[in-house]
N, CA and C atoms as a LAMMPS dump frame, in Angstrom:
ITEM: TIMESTEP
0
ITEM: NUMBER OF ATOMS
258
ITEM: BOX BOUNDS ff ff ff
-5.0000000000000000e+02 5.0000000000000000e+02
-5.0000000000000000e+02 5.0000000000000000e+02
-5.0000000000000000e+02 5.0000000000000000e+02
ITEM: ATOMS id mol type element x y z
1 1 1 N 0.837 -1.184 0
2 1 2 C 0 0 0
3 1 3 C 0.882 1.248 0
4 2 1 N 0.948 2.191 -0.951
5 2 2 C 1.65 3.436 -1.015
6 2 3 C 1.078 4.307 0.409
7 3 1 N 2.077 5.075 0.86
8 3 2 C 2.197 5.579 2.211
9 3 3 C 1.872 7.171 1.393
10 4 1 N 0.71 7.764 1.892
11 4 2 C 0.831 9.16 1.908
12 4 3 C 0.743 10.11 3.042
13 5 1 N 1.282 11.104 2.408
14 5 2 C 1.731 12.304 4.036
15 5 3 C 0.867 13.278 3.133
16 6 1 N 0.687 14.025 4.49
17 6 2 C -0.007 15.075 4.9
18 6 3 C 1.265 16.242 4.042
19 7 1 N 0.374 17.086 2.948
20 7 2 C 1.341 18.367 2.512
21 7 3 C 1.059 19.566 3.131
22 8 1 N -0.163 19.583 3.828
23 8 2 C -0.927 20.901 4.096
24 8 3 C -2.042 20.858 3.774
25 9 1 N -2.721 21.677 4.436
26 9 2 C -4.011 22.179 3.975
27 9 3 C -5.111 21.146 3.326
28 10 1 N -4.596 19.984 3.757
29 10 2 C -5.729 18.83 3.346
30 10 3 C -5.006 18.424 1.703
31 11 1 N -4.369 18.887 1.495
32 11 2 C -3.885 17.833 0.3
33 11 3 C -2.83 16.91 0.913
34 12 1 N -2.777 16.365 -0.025
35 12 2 C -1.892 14.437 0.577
36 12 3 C -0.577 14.442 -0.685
37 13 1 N -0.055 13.793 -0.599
38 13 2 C 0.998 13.184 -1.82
39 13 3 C 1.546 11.713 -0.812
40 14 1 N 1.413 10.896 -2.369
41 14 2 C 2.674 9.59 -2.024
42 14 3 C 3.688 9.657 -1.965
43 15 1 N 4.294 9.035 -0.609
44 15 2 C 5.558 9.228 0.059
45 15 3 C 6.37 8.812 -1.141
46 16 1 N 6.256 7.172 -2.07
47 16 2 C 7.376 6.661 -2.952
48 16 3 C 7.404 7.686 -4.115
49 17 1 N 6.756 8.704 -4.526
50 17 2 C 6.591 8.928 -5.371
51 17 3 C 7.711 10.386 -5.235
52 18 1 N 8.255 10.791 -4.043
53 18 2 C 9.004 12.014 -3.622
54 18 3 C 10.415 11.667 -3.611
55 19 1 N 11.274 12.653 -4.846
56 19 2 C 12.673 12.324 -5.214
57 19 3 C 13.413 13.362 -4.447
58 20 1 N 12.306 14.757 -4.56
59 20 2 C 13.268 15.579 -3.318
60 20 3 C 12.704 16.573 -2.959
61 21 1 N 12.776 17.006 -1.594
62 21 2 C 11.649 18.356 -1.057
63 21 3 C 12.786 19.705 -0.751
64 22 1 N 12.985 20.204 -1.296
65 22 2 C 13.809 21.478 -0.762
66 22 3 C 13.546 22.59 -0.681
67 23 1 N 14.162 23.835 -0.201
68 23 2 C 13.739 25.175 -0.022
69 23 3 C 13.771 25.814 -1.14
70 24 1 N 12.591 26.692 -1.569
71 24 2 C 12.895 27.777 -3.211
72 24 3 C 13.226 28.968 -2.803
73 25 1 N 14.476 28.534 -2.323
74 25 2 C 15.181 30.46 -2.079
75 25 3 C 16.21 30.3 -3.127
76 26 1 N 16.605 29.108 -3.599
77 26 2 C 17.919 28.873 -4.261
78 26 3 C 17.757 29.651 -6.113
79 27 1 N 18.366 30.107 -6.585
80 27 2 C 17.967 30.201 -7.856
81 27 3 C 17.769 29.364 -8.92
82 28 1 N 18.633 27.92 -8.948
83 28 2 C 18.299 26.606 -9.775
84 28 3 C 16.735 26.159 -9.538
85 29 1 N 16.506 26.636 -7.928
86 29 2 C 14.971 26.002 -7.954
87 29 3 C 14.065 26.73 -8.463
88 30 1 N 14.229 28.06 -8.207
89 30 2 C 13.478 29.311 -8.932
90 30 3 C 12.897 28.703 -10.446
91 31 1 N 14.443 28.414 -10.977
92 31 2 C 14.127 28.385 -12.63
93 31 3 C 13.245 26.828 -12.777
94 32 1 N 13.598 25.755 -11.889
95 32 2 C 12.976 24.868 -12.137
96 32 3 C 11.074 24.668 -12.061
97 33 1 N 10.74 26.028 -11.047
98 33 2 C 9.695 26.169 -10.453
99 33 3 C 8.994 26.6 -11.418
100 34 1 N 9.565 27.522 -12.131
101 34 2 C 9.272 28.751 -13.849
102 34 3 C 9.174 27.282 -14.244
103 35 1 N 9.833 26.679 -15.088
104 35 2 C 9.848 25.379 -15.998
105 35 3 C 8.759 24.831 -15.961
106 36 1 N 8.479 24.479 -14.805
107 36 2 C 7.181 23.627 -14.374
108 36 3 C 6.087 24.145 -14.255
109 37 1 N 6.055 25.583 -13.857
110 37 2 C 4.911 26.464 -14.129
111 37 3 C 4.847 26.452 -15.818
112 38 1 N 5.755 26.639 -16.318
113 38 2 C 5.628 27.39 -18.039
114 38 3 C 5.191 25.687 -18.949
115 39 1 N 5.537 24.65 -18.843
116 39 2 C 4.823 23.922 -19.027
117 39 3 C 3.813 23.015 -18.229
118 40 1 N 3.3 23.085 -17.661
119 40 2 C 2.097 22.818 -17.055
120 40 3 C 2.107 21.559 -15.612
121 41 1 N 3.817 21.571 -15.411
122 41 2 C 4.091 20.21 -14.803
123 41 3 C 3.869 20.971 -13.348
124 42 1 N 3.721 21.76 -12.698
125 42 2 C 4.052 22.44 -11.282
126 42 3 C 2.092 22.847 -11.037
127 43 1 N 2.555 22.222 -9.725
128 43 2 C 0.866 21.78 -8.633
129 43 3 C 0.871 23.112 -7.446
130 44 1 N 0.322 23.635 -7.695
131 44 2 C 0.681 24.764 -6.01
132 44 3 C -0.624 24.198 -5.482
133 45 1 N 0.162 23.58 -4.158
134 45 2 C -0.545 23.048 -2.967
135 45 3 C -0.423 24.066 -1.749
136 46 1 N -0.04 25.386 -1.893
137 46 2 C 0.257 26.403 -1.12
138 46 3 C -1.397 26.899 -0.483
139 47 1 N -2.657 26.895 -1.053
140 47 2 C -3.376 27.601 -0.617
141 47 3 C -3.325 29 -0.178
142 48 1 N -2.389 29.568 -1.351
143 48 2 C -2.685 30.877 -1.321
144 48 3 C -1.179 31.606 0.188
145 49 1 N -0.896 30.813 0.601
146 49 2 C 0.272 30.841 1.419
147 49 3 C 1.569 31.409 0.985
148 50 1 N 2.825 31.717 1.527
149 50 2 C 3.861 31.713 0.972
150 50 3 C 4.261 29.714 0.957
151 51 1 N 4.837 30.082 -0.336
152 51 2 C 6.12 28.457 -0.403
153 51 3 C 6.697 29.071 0.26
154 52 1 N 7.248 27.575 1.31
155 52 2 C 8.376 27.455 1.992
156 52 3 C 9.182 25.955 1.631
157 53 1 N 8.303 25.351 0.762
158 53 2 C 8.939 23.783 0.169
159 53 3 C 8.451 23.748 -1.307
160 54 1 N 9.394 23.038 -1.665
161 54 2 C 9.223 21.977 -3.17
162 54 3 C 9.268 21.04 -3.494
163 55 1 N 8.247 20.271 -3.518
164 55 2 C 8.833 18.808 -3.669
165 55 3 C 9.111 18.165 -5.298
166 56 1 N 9.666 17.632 -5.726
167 56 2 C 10.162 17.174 -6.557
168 56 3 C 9.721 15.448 -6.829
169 57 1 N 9.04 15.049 -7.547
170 57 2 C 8.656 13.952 -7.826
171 57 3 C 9.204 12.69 -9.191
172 58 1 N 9.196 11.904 -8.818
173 58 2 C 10.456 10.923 -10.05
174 58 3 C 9.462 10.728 -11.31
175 59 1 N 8.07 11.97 -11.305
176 59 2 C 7.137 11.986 -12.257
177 59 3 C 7.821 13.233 -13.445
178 60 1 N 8.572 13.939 -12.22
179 60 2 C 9.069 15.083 -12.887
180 60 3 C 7.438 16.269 -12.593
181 61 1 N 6.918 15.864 -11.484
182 61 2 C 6.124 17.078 -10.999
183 61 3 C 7.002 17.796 -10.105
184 62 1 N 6.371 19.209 -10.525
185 62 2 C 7.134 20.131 -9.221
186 62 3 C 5.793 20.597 -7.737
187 63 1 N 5.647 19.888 -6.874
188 63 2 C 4.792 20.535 -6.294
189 63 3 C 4.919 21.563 -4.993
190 64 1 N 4.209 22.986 -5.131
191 64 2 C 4.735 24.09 -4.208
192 64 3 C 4.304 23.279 -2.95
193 65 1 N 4.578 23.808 -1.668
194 65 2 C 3.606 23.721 -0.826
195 65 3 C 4.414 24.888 0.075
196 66 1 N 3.292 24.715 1.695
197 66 2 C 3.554 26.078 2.398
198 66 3 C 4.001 25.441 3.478
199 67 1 N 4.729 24.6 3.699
200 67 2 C 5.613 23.687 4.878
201 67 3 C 6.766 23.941 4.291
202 68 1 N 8.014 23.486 5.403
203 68 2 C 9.322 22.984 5.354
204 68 3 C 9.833 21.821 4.866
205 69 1 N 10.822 22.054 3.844
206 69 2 C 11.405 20.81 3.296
207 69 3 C 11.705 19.829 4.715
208 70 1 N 12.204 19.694 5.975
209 70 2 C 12.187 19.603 6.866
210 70 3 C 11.177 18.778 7.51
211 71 1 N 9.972 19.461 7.477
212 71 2 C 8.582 18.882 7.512
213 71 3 C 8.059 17.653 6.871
214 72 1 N 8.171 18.185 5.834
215 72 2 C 8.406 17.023 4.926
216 72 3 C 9.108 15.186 5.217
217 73 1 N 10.314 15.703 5.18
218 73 2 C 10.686 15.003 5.792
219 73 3 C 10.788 13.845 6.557
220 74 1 N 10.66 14.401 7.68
221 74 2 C 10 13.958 8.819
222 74 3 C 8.619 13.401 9.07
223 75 1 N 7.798 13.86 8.233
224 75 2 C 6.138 12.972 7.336
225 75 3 C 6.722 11.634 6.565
226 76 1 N 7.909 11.396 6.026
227 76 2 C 8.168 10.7 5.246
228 76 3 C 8.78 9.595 6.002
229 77 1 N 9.463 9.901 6.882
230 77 2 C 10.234 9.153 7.7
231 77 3 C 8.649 8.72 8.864
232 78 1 N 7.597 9.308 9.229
233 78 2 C 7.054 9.151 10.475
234 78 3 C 7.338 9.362 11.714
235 79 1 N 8.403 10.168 11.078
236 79 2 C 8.767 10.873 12.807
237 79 3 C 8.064 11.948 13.367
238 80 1 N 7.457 11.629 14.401
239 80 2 C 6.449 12.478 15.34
240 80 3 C 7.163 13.895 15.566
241 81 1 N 8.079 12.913 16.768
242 81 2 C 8.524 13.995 17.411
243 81 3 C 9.749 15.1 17.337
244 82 1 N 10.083 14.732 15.759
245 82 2 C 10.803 15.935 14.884
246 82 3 C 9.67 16.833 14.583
247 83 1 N 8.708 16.263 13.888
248 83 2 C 7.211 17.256 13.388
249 83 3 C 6.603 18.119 14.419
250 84 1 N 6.631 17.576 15.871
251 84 2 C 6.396 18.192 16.829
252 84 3 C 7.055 19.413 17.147
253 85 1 N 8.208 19.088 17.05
254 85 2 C 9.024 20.072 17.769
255 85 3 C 8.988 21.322 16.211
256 86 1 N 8.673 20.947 15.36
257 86 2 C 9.015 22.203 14.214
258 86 3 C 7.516 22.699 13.965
């Protein structure tokens, strides 16, 4: 059974399906974020929020969201009490 985590705001994603969640302050992610916006591959799961994550999928989706790569994470792994403490 594919494992999904919590992204925010009531949307979900499959854990196997996540190649990498990182911060978009960087400028490579910037342009990758444009890419995926400009052809139609990028999901904003932000609800209107600031991004604070990106996750990166081995679909080659880019999806925004308004959590921590960090967060993330730690949803992926099932660790509580890292999620707790952030």
């Amino acid at each position: 059974m594919n494992k999904m985590i919590s992204i925010g705001y009531g949307n979900v994603i499959n854990a196997d399906k996540i190649v990498a969640a990182v911060s978009p302050d960087s400028a490579p992610v910037k342009r990758l974020v444009q890419q995926a916006k400009d052809n139609g591959s990028a999901v904003d799961a932000t609800q209107g929020r600031r991004t604070k994550g990106v996750i990166i999928t081995d679909t080659n989706w880019v999806i925004l969201t308004a959590i921590l790569p960090e967060t993330i994470a730690s949803r992926c792994r099932g660790d509580r009490k890292q999620e707790d403490a952030l």
